[in-house]
Structures are given as C-alpha cells and as structure tokens.
PLY file of the C-alpha trace (Angstrom):
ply
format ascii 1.0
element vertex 108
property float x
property float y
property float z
element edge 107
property int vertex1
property int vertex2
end_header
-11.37 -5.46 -4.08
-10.91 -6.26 -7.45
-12.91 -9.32 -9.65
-10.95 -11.64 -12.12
-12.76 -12.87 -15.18
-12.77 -16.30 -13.02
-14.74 -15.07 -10.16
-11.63 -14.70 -7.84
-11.70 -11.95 -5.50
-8.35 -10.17 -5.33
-7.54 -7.14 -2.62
-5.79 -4.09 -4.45
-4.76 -1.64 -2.14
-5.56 2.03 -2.56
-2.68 3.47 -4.42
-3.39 6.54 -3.28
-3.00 6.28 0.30
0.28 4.87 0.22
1.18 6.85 -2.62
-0.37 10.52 -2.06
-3.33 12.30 -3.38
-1.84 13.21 -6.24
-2.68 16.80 -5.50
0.36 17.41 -3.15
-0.42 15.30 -0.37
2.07 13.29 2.04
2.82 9.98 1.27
1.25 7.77 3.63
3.47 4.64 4.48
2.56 1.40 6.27
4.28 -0.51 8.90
3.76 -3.50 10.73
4.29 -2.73 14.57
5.08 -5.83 17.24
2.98 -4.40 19.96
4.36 -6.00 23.03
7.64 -4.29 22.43
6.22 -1.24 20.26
9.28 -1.94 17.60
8.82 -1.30 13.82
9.59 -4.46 11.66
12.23 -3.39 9.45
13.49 -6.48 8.25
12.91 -10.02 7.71
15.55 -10.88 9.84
13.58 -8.96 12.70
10.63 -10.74 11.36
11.79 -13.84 11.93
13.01 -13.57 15.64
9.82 -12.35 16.59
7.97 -14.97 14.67
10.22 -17.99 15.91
9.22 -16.59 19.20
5.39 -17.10 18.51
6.12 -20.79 17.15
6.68 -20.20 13.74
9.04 -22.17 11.61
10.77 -21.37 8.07
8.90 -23.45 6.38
11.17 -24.74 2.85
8.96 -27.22 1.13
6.92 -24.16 -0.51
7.59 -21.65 -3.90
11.28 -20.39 -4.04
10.69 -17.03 -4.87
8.70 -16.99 -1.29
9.97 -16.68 2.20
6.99 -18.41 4.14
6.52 -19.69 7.81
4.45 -22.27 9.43
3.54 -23.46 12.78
3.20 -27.00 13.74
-0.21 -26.40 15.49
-1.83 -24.77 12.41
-2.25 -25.14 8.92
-1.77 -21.74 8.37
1.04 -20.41 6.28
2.79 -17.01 5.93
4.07 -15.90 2.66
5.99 -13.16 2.20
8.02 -11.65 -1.10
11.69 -12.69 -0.70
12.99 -9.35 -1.41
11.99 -7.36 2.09
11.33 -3.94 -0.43
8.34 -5.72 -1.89
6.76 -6.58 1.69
3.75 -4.44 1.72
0.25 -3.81 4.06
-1.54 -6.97 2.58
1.49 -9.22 3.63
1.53 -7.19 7.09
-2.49 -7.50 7.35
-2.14 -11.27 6.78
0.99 -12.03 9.76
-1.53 -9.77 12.25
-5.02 -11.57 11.15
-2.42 -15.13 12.15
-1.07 -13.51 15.28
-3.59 -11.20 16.83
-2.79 -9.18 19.47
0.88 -9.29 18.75
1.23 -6.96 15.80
-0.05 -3.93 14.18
-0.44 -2.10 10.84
0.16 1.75 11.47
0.43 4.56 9.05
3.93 6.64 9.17
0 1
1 2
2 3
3 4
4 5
5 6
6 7
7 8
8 9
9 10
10 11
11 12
12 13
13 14
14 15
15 16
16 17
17 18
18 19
19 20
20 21
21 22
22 23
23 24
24 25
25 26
26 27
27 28
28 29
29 30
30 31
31 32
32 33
33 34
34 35
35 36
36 37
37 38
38 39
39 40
40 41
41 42
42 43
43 44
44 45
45 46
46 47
47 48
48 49
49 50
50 51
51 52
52 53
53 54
54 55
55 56
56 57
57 58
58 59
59 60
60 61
61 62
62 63
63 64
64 65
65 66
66 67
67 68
68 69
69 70
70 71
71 72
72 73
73 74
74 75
75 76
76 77
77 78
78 79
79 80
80 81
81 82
82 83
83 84
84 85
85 86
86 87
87 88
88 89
89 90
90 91
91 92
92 93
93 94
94 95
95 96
96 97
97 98
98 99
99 100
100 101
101 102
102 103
103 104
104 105
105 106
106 107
C-alpha cells in the first residue's frame, strides 16, 4: 500500500510477482477463475455473460474510458479499464470481494 501526500491509501501491486524476480525467475501471471465452472476469464465479453448471470447490469451513466457494472440490489459498482489488456489482479480482487464464492484470483 502506498500513501498520497493527501492521506489516501492506494494498493500498488508487487511488481515483482507479476513481473519476475528480476534474477531469472518465472513470470507469475494472475487470472480471475469463475469457480462454479472452473473457466479462466479471458475476455470482457466472457465477463459479462457470467456477470449478467449474477444480476449485474452495464451500467452507462459512469466515466467513458470505464466499462463498469451495477446491480439493482446494491450500490456497488464494478469498474474495469475498457481495454481488456489493462484488466489486472486489483480489478479481479475487487469483482471476487462483490461476488464471493463465484470467482477466484489464481497465479498461472
């Protein structure tokens, strides 16, 4: 966790678990798992069918550079990157603290 000069706490990921040692080591790759089927999410559009499933709606009032969902019974609200390449473990860690026990954060 990182401080800004305004108090805010920010989470930085460890660079060096997804991106190796730096002596050598593997790169270590996250992926968010749908555990009642076991499958990988590999794409927004994937995303999406399993998340329309749960409830979830596209939600288009919010920030255009944002692909976000909300369900009517919450006030909770997913947002993602639009581009899919940028989607990384603290967008996955936030869809499986909404939706627990349906997905899963695994290493590759």
């Amino acid at each position: 966790f990182d401080f800004t000069n305004d108090g805010v706490i920010h989470f930085v990921e460890n660079p060096q678990a997804e991106q190796g040692d730096g002596r050598g080591g593997a790169i270590r790759r996250k992926v968010l798992v749908h555990l009642p089927t076991g499958q990988m999410v590999s794409s927004y559009r994937t995303l999406e069918d399993i998340l329309k499933g749960l409830g979830w709606e596209i939600y288009y009032g919010g920030n255009p550079h944002l692909y976000q969902f909300h369900k009517q019974s919450s006030i909770d609200l997913i947002s993602l990157p639009k581009d899919f390449s940028k989607f990384n473990s603290v967008c996955m860690y936030d869809i499986v603290i909404k939706n627990p026990h349906v997905f899963h954060v695994r290493d590759v």
